[in-house]
C-alpha positions as CSV (number, residue, x, y, z in Angstrom):
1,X,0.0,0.0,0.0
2,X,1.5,3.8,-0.8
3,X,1.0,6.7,1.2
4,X,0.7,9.8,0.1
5,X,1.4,13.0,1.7
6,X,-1.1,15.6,1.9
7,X,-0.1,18.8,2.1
8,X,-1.8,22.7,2.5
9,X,-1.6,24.7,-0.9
10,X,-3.0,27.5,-2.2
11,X,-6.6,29.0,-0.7
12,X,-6.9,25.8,1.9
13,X,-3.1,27.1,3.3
14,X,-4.7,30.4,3.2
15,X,-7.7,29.6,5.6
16,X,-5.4,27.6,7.9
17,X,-3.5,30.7,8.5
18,X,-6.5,33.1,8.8
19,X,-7.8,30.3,12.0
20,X,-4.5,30.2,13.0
21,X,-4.6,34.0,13.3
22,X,-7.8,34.4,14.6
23,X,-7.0,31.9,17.4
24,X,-4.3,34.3,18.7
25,X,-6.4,37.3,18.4
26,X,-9.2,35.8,20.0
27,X,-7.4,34.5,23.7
28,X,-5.5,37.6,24.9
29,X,-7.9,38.9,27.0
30,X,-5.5,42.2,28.2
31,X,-2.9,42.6,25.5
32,X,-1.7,41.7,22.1
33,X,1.5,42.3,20.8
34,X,2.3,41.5,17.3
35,X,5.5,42.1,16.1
36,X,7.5,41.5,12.7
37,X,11.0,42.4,11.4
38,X,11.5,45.3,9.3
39,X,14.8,44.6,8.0
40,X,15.7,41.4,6.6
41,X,19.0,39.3,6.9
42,X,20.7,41.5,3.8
43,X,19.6,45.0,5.7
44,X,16.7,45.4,3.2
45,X,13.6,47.1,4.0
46,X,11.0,44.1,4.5
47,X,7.2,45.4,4.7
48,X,4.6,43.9,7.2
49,X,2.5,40.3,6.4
50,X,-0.7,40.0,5.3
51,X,-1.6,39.1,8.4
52,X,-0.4,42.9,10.6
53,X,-2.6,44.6,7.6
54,X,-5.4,42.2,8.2
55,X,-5.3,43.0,12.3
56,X,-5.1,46.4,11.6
57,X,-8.4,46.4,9.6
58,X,-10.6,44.5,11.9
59,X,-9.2,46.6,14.7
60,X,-9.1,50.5,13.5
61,X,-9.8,51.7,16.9
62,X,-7.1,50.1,18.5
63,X,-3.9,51.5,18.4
64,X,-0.8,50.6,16.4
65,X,2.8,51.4,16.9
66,X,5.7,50.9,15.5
67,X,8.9,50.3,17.1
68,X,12.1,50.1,14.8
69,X,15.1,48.8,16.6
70,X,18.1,51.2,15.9
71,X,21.0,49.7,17.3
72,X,22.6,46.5,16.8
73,X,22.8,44.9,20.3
74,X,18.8,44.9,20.5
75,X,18.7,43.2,16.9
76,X,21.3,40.5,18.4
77,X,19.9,39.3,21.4
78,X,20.5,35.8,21.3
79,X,24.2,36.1,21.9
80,X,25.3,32.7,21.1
81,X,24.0,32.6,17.6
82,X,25.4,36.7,17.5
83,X,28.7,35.7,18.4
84,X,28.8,32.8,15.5
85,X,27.3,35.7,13.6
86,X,30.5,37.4,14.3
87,X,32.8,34.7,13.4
88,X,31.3,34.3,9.9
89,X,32.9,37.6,9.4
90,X,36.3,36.0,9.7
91,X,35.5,33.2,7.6
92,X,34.9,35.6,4.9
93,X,31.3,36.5,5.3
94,X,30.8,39.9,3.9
95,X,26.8,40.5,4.6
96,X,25.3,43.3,6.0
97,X,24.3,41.1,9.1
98,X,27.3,39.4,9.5
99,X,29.1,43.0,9.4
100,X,27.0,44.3,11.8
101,X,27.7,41.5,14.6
102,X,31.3,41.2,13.7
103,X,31.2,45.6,14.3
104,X,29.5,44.4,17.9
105,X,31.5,42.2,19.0
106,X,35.0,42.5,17.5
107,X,36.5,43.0,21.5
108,X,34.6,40.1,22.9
109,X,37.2,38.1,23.8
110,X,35.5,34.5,22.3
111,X,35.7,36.3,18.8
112,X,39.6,37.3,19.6
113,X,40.1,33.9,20.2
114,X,38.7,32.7,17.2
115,X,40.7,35.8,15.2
116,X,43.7,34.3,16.7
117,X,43.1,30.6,16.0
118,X,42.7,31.5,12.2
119,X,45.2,33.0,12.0
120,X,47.5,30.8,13.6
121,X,45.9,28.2,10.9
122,X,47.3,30.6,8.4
123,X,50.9,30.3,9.1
């Protein structure tokens, strides 16, 4: 016997998201916060989903701010995966992201180390 797998496309994927969403706008009972970037992984201008401009127009009395982060350390706040961000940048990486975390944390000390291991690798 084959299976098959079914999968979501087109208007059905559509609806699922449209419950999905009003599922989350239905529970809160105090607040809602919905968030999404505005700059993407390159540093280019990304515009808001479907979904914020949908919220917006079933709620127009409710209101709406934005919030643009301006400085780098609030845009890396996972510092694990910020700190690999900032090794990429020694591996060659040139994108704006990978600029930006290597700008951050060129002094932290588990970035010197890697400087220095590379370039002990390049004697």
């Amino acid at each position: 016997m084959r299976s098959a797998e079914l999968k979501a496309y087109g208007e059905e994927r559509l609806l699922m998201e449209q419950e999905t969403l009003y599922r989350a706008l239905a529970c809160p009972t105090d607040e809602l916060l919905l968030t999404y970037h505005t700059i993407d992984a390159g540093g280019g201008e990304t515009r808001p989903s479907y979904f914020v401009n949908t919220v917006r127009e079933l709620l127009p009395d409710v209101p709406f701010s934005t919030h643009r982060t301006e400085t780098v350390r609030d845009r890396l706040q996972a510092e694990r995966p910020a700190v690999e961000l900032a090794c990429a940048y020694l591996s060659g990486d040139r994108t704006a992201a990978v600029r930006a975390a290597y700008d951050y944390y060129k002094d932290d000390e588990r970035v010197k180390t890697r400087r220095r291991s590379g370039a002990a690798e390049d004697r």
